[in-house]
C-alpha positions as CSV (number, residue, x, y, z in Angstrom):
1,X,0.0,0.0,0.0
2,X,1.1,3.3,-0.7
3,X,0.4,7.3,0.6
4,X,0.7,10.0,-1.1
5,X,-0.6,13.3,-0.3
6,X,-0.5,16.7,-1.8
7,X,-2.4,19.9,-1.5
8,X,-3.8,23.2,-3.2
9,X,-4.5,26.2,-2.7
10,X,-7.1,28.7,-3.4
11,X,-7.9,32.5,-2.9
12,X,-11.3,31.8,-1.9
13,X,-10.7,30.0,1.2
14,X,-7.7,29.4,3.7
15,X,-6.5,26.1,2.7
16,X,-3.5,24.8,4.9
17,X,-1.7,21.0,4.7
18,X,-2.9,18.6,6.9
19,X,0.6,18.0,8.8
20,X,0.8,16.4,11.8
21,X,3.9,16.8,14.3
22,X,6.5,13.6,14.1
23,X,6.1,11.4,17.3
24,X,9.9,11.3,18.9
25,X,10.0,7.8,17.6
26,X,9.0,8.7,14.6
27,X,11.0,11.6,14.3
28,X,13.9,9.7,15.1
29,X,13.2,6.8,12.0
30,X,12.7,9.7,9.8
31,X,16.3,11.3,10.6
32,X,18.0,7.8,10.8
33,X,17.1,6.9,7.4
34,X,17.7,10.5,5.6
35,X,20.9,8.4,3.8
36,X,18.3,6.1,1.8
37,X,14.9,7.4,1.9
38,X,13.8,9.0,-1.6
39,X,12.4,12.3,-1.8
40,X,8.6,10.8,-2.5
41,X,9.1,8.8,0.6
42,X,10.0,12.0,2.4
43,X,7.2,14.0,1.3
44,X,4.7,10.7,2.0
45,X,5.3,10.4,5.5
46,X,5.6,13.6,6.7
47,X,1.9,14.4,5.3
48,X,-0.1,10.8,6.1
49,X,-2.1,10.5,8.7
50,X,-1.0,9.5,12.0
51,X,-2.2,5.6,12.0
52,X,-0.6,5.2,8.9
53,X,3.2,6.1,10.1
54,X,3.8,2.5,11.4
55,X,2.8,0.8,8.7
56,X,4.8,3.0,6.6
57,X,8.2,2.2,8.6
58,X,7.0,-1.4,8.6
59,X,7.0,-1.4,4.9
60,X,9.9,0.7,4.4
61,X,11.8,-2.1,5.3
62,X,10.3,-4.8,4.4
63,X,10.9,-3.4,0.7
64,X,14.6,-3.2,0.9
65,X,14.7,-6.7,2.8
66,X,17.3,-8.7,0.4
67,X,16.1,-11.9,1.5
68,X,12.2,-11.9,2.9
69,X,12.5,-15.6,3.3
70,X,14.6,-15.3,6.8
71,X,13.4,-13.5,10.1
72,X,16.5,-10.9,10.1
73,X,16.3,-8.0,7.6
74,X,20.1,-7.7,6.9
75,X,20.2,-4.3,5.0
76,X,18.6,-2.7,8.2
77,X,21.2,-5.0,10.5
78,X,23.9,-3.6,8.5
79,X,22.7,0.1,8.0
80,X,22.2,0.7,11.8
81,X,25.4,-1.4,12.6
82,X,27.3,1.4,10.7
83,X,25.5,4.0,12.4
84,X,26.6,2.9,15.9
85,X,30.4,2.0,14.1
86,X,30.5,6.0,13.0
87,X,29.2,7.6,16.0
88,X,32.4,5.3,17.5
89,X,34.9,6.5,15.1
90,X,33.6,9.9,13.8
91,X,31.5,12.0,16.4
92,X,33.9,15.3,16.5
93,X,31.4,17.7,18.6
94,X,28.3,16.0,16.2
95,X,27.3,12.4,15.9
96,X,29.5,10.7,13.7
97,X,26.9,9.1,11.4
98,X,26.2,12.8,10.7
99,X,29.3,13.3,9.5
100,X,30.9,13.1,5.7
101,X,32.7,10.2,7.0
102,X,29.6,9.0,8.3
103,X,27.6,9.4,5.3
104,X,30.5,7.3,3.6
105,X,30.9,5.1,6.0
106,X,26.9,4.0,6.0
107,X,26.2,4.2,1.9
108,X,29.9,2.2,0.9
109,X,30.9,0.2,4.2
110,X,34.4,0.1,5.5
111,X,36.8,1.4,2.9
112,X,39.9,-1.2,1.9
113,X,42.6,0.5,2.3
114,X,42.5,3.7,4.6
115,X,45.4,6.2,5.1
116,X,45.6,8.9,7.6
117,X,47.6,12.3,7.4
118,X,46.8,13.8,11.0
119,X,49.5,16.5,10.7
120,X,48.9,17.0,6.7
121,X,49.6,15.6,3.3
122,X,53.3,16.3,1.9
123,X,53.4,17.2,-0.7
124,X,49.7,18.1,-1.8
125,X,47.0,20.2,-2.1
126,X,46.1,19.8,2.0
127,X,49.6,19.5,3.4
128,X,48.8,21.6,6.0
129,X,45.5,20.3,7.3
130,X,44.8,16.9,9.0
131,X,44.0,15.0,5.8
132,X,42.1,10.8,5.4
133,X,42.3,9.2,2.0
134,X,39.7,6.0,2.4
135,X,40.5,4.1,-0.7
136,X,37.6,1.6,-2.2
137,X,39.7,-0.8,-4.5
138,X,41.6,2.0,-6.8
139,X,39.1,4.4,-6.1
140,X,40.1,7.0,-3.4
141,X,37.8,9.6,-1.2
142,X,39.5,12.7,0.4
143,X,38.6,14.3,3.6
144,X,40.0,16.9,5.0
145,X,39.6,18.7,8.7
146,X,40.1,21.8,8.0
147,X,39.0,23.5,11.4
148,X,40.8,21.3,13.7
149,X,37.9,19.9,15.1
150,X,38.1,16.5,14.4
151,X,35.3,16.9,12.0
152,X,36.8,15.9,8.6
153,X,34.7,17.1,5.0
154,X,34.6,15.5,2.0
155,X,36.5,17.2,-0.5
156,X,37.5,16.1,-4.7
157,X,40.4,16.8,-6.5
158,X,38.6,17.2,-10.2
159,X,35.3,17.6,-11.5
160,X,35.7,14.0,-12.8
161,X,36.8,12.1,-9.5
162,X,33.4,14.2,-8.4
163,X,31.2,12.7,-10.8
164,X,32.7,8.9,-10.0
165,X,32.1,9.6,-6.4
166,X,28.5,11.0,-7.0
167,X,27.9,8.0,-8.8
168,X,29.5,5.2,-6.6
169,X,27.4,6.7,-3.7
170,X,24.1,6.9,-5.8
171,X,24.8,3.1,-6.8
172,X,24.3,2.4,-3.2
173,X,21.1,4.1,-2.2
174,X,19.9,2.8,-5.4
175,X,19.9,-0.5,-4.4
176,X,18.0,0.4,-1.0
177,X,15.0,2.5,-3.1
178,X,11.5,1.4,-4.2
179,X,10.9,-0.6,-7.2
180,X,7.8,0.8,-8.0
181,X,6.6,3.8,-9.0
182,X,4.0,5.8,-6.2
183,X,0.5,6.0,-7.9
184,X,0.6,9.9,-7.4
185,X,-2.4,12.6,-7.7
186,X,-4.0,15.9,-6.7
187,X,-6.6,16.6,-4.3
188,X,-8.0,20.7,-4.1
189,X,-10.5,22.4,-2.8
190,X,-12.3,25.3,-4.8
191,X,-15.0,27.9,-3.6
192,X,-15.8,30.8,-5.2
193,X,-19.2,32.5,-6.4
194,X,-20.8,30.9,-4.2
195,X,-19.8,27.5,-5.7
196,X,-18.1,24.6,-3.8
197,X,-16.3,21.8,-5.7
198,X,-13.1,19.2,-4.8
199,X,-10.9,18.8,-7.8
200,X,-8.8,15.5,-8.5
201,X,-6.3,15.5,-11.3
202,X,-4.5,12.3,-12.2
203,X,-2.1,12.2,-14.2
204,X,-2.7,9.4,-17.3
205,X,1.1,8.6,-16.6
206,X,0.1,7.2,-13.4
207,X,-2.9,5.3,-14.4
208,X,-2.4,1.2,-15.2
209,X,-4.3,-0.2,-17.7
210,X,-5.3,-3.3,-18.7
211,X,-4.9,-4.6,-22.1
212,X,-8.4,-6.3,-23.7
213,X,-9.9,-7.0,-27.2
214,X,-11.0,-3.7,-27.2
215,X,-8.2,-1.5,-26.1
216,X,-7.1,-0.3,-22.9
217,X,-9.2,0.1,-19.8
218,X,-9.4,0.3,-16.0
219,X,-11.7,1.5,-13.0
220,X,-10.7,4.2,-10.3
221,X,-12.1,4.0,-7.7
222,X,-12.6,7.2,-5.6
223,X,-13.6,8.0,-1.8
224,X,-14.1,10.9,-0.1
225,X,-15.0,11.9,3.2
226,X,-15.6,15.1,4.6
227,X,-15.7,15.6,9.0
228,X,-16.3,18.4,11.0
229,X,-13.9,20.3,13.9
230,X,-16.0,17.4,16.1
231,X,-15.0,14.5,14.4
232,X,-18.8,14.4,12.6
233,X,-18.8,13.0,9.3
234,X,-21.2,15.9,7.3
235,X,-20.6,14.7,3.7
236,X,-19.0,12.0,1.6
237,X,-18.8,10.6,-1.6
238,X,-18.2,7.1,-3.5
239,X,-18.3,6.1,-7.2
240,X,-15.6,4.2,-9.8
241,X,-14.5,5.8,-12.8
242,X,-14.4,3.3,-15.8
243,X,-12.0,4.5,-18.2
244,X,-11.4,2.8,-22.0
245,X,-8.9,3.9,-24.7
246,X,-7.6,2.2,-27.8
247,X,-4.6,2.5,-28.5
248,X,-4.1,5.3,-30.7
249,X,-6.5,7.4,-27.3
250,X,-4.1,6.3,-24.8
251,X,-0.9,7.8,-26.4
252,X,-2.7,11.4,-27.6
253,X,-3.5,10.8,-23.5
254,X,0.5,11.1,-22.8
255,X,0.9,14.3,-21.0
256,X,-2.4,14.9,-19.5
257,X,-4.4,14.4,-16.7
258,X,-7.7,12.8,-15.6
259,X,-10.1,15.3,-13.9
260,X,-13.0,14.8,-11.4
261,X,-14.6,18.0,-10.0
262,X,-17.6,16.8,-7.3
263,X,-19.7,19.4,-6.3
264,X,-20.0,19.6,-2.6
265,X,-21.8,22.1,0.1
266,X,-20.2,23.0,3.2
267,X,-21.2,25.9,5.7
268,X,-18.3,28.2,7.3
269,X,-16.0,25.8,9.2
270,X,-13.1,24.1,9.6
271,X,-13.3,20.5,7.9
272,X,-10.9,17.4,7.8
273,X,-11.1,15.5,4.4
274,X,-10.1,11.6,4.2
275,X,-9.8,10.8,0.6
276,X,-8.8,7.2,-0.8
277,X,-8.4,6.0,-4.3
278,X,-8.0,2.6,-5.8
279,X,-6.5,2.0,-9.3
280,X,-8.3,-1.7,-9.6
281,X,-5.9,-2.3,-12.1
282,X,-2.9,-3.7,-9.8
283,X,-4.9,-2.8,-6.9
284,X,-3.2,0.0,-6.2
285,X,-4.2,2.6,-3.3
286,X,-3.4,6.1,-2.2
287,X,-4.4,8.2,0.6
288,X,-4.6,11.9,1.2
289,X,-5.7,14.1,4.3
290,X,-7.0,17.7,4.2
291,X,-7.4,20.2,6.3
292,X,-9.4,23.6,5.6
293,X,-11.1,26.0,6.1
294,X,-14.4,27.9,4.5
């Protein structure tokens, strides 16, 4: 199952996210995991509903578990067992896993071969400064303390050995990311004239299809429910979209998006919308939460 949530905004009313404040626990998953979590994953758990954070994590995991068929998840083992190995060799007035060296130290393990300059590099660019060279077969990363601190930075000596590094360290969150692609969508509010309507756009791109005799089609299914500042539920709405396009209507469909307006009434108020919808193709779901205010 996946979340996804994301919000407009209109001059007719005072619209505002529906954010909730990060529990300490899970404040503390979301800053562990800032080395492999993508930015959709970000945005996602920030903005779902509360209930939904611990399935999230439980997920988040499970997905970047190499071998499912065995009760230890040894990509998490090994990530947090580097985090506790650079807060022991790195923490110079921060947590070592916060450090460059950290960040290295957690994406690419332990480096090879690993040579230390603590009074300076002779001759080179950093003979002065207390200078590491952590070398990953022929491949070698530079950090330098420049402050004295103890707190070494990652520096390169070309534009070149940049771009290797960028990649080498990109290889490896790569392997910890999502497979899939998030089933993403827009959920807005509009009121003006004296007219009151919630707008979904989805994106065609997003939308699976089944392939039949007769072309391409699917069913969304959509959800909405609308509760007051007491928790009342004052309004909802169900009903499936079936959508059908032959070929040749699916690709002019490339670059545009499927719009529902529903036409709702609401006094003045401050409202909490739920909102669920089901791509029956793959059985794919997303939630969004809203809060505003008329």
């Amino acid at each position: 199952m996946f979340f996804v949530l994301l919000f407009g905004f209109f001059h007719a009313c005072s619209l505002s996210p529906f954010k909730t404040k990060l529990s300490s626990e899970h404040s503390e998953f979301f800053s562990k995991v800032r080395y492999i979590i993508t930015p959709e994953e970000k945005k996602i758990f920030k903005e779902i509903p509360v209930k939904e954070r611990d399935a999230f994590i439980e997920e988040f995991w499970k997905r970047r578990d190499p071998d499912p068929d065995t009760e230890e998840n040894e990509l998490k083992d090994r990530y947090f067992s580097r985090i506790e190995e650079s807060n022991r060799l790195f923490t110079a007035g921060k947590p070592g896993w916060l450090t460059d060296r950290g960040e290295v130290y957690i994406l690419l393990g332990p480096p090879t071969q690993w040579d230390k300059y603590p009074m300076g590099r002779v001759p080179g660019a950093y003979q002065t400064r207390p200078t590491e060279i952590w070398y990953y077969g022929l491949f070698p990363i530079i950090f330098v303390d420049y402050q004295g601190t103890g707190d070494y930075v990652r520096v390169e000596d070309n534009v070149i050995h940049l771009h290797e590094l960028n990649r080498a360290m990109e290889a490896a969150r790569q392997t910890l990311q999502y497979e899939e692609e998030f089933f993403d969508y827009s959920i807005s509010f509009e009121g003006k004239d004296g007219e009151q309507e919630f707008v979904v756009k989805i994106p065609y791109r997003n939308i699976w299809f089944k392939g039949t005799k007769g072309g391409n089609e699917t069913v969304l299914g959509l959800s909405l429910e609308v509760s007051d500042s007491e928790t009342q539920v004052v309004w909802d709405f169900n009903q499936d979209f079936h959508l059908k396009f032959s070929d040749e209507e699916l690709e002019e469909k490339a670059g545009k998006t499927f719009i529902v307006r529903i036409p709702v009434k609401l006094e003045k108020g401050k409202y909490h919308l739920d909102m669920t919808l089901t791509n029956k193709t793959g059985n794919t779901e997303s939630k969004k939460s809203l809060v505003f205010e008329i």
